[in-house]
N, C-alpha and C positions, 0 to 999 in steps of 0.2 A: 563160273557159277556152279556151283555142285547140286541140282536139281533133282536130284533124290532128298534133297534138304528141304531146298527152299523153295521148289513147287510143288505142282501134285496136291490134294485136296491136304492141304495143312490142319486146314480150318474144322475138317468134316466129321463133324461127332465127335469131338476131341475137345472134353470140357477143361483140358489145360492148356490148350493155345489159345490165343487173343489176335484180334483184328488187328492190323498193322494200322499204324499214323493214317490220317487220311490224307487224300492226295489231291493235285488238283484234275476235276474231271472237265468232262468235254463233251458236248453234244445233246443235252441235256439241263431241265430247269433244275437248282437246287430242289431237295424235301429235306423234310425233317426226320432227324432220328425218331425208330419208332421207340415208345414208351416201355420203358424195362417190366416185364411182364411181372408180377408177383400173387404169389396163393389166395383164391376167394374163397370163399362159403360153398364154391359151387366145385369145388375140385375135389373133397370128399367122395365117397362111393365108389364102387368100382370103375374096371375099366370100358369106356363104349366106344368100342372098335367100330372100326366099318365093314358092312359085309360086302365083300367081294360080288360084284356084278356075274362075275364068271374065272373060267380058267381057259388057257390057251394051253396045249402042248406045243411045248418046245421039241425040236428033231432029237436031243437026248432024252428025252422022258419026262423033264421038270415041266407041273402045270403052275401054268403062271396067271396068279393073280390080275385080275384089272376090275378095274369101276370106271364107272359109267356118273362122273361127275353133272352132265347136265349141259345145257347151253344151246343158242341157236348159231348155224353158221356152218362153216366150212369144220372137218372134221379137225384137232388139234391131243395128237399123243403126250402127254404128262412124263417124262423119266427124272426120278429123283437121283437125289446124292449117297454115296455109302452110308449105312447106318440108318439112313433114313426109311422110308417106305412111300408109295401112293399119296396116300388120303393126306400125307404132309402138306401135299399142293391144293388141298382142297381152297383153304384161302386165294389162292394165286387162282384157282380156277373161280373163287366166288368174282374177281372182276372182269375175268377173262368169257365168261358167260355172254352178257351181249352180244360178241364178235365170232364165238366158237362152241362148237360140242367138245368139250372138254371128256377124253379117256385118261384114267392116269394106269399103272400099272405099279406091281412091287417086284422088282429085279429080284432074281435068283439067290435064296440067301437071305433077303429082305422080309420083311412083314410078315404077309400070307403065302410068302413063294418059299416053299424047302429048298433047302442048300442041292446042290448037284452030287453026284456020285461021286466017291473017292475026293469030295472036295476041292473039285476040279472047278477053281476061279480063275480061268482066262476068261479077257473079258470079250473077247468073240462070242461068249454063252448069253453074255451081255444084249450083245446086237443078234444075238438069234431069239431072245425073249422077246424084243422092240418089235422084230418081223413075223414072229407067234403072234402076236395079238393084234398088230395089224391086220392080219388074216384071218384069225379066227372071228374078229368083229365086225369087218367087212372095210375098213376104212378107206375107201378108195382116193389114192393121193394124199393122204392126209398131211396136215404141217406137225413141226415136233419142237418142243419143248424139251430141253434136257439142262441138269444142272449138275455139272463137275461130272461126276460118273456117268448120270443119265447124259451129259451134254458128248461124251467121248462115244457112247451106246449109240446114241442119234446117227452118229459120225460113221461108225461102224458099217452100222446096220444098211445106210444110204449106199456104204461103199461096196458093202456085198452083194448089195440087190439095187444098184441104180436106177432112179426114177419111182422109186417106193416115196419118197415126199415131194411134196410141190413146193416147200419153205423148210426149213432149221432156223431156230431160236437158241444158241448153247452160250450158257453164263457160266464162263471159265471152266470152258470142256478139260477132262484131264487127258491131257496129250503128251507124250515125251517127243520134244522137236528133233529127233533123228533118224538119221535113213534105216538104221538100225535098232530096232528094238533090244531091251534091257534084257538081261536073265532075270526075273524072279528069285527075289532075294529077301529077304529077314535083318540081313545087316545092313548098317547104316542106315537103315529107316525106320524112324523115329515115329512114324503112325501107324506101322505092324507090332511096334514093341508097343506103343503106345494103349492101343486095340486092345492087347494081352492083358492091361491092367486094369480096364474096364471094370468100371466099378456093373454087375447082371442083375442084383438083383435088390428088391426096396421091398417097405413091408405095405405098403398100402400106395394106390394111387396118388393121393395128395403127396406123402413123405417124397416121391418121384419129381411132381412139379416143383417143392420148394427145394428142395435138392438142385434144380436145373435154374428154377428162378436166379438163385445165386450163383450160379457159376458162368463163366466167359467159355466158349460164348452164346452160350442160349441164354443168357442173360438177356441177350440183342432182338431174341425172337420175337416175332408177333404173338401175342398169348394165343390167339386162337393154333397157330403153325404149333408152337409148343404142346398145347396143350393133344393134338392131334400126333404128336410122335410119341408120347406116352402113352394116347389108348392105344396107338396103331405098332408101334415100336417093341410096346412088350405084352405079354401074355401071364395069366393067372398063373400059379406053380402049387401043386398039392400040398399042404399045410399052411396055404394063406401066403399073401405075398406076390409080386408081382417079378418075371426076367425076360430081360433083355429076347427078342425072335433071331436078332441076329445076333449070333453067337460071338465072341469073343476071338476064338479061335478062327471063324468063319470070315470078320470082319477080317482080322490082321493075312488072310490070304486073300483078300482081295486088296490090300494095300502092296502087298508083295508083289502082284499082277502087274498093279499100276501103270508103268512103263514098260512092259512086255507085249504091247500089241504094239500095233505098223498102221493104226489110221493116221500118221503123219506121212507116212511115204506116201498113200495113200488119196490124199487131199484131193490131188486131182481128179481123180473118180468122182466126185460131187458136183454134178451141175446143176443143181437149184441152188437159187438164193442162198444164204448163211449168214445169219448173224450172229458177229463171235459178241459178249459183252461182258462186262466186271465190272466190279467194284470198285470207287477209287479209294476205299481202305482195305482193299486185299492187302496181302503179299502171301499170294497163290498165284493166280493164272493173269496177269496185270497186263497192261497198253502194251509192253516191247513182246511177249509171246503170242498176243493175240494178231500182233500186225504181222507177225511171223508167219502165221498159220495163215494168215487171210491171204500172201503172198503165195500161198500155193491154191488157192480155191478160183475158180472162173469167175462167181458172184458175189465176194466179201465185200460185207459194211462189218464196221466194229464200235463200238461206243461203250461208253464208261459211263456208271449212273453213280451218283456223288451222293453221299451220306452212308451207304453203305459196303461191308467186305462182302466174303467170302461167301456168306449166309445169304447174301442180297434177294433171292427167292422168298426166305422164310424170314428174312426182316422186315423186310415190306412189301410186301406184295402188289399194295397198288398199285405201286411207283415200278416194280417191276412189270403189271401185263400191262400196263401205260405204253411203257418200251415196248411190250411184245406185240400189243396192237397196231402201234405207231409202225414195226417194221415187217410186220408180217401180212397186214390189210391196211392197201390193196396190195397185192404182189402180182407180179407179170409172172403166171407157171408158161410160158412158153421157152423150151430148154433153148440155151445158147446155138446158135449156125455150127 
């Protein structure tokens, strides 16, 4: 299987890839697809971004964005997907509230967080943001959330600094299953070139959403999820108009990364809990790589939530912290003998 192809976040920000067939899932009630979002009355006006709680410095110099989503309970860190930002999750954090204090963050490059020096996207910069803001916020033990990049960050972060979470949550963490990490490359991968052609920048808010409304596959989104990467995704541009925060060029070197870090050799260094999970309409991170990876963890469960892909965070949200409730409280934090 040539997996510079056909895994690795396929799906992420890439309004010309589509959800694969669905599959049969496992562990899990059916839901219902969520309802295809389309343009209201109320998507006119500018953009209303969220404003950053705060910044962490990171040991290279990047201050990293986070918010302070809310919630009672045990502390729970938010890492989104390339292209995406933070306050994406804010849905996901509106069900996840009950159970958790909801922090999300914008990875380096992302949202409110500026790109790194020299453009330097290893995603090690990744799992130094996660452990920035753990710190700067106080989150003592906290559990983590992470989706595709945020889910491989989570991963990182644990391995560098073991016993920094008492639980992981990652839905189709982007992981390359070898002893050996990839070079950083441009060829053959088709969501670095893809990145490049990024359509940056729309003349008004609204022309953004219905631009996205129709296309696969934010087509899938939760309107609120949608409607939350467009205020938070992009920024005003002098002479009216709105572009892209994560840059084009910025994106396609973080897809270049993709398989150039070693949290698979790695695995083992994580002893809390781990829940790997997907979608049963992926065809990204699907059942046979997840059980792969759970094969090298001390505490793997894995599970497939059925109606949705690759998006499954910002498809549906309830039916996602449903999952995350379900396997993250209660959890035994008492580290393995």
């Amino acid at each position: 299987m040539n997996l510079r192809r056909t895994s690795g976040e396929r799906l992420a920000n890439s309004p010309s890839q589509e959800a694969g067939a669905p599959a049969q899932g496992r562990g899990t009630r059916p839901v219902a697809s969520p309802s295809v979002p389309t343009p209201r009355p109320s998507d006119a006006g500018p953009l209303r971004p969220a404003t950053p709680s705060g910044r962490a410095p990171a040991p290279d110099g990047v201050g990293v964005a986070w918010y302070d989503l809310g919630g009672e309970g045990p502390d729970l860190l938010l890492a989104h997907a390339t292209g995406f930002c933070g306050p994406v999750l804010a849905p996901l954090a509106h069900h996840l509230r009950p159970s958790f204090r909801c922090v999300a963050l914008d990875l380096r490059g992302h949202g409110a967080t500026g790109a790194p020096e020299r453009w330097d996207f290893d995603w090690h910069g990744f799992a130094a943001d996660v452990l920035a803001v753990v710190d700067r916020v106080g989150l003592e033990t906290p559990f983590g959330f992470g989706h595709s990049c945020g889910g491989a960050a989570l991963l990182l972060a644990e391995e560098a600094r073991p016993g920094t979470f008492a639980g992981l949550y990652c839905f189709e963490p982007v992981v390359y299953p070898g002893e050996e990490p990839l070079a950083p490359t441009f060829e053959a991968n088709p969501l670095a070139a893809g990145a490049l052609r990024r359509r940056q920048e729309f003349g008004s808010r609204h022309q953004a959403l219905a631009n996205f409304a129709g296309k696969a596959p934010f087509d899938r989104l939760d309107p609120d999820a949608l409607a939350a990467y467009v205020d938070n995704g992009f920024a005003p541009v002098p002479g009216g108009g709105i572009a892209l925060r994560c840059r084009a060029e910025h994106e396609a070197q973080v897809y270049a990364h993709a398989f150039s870090h070693d949290a698979y050799a790695r695995l083992g260094a994580v002893a809390c809990p781990v829940t790997l999970a997907c979608g049963a309409a992926t065809d990204a991170f699907g059942p046979p790589l997840l059980e792969r990876f759970a094969r090298r963890l001390h505490r793997p469960t894995t599970v497939v939530l059925p109606a949705v892909g690759h998006f499954g965070p910002l498809e549906n949200p309830a039916a996602v912290a449903a999952s995350v409730t379900a396997h993250l409280v209660p959890v035994d934090r008492t580290p393995p003998a």
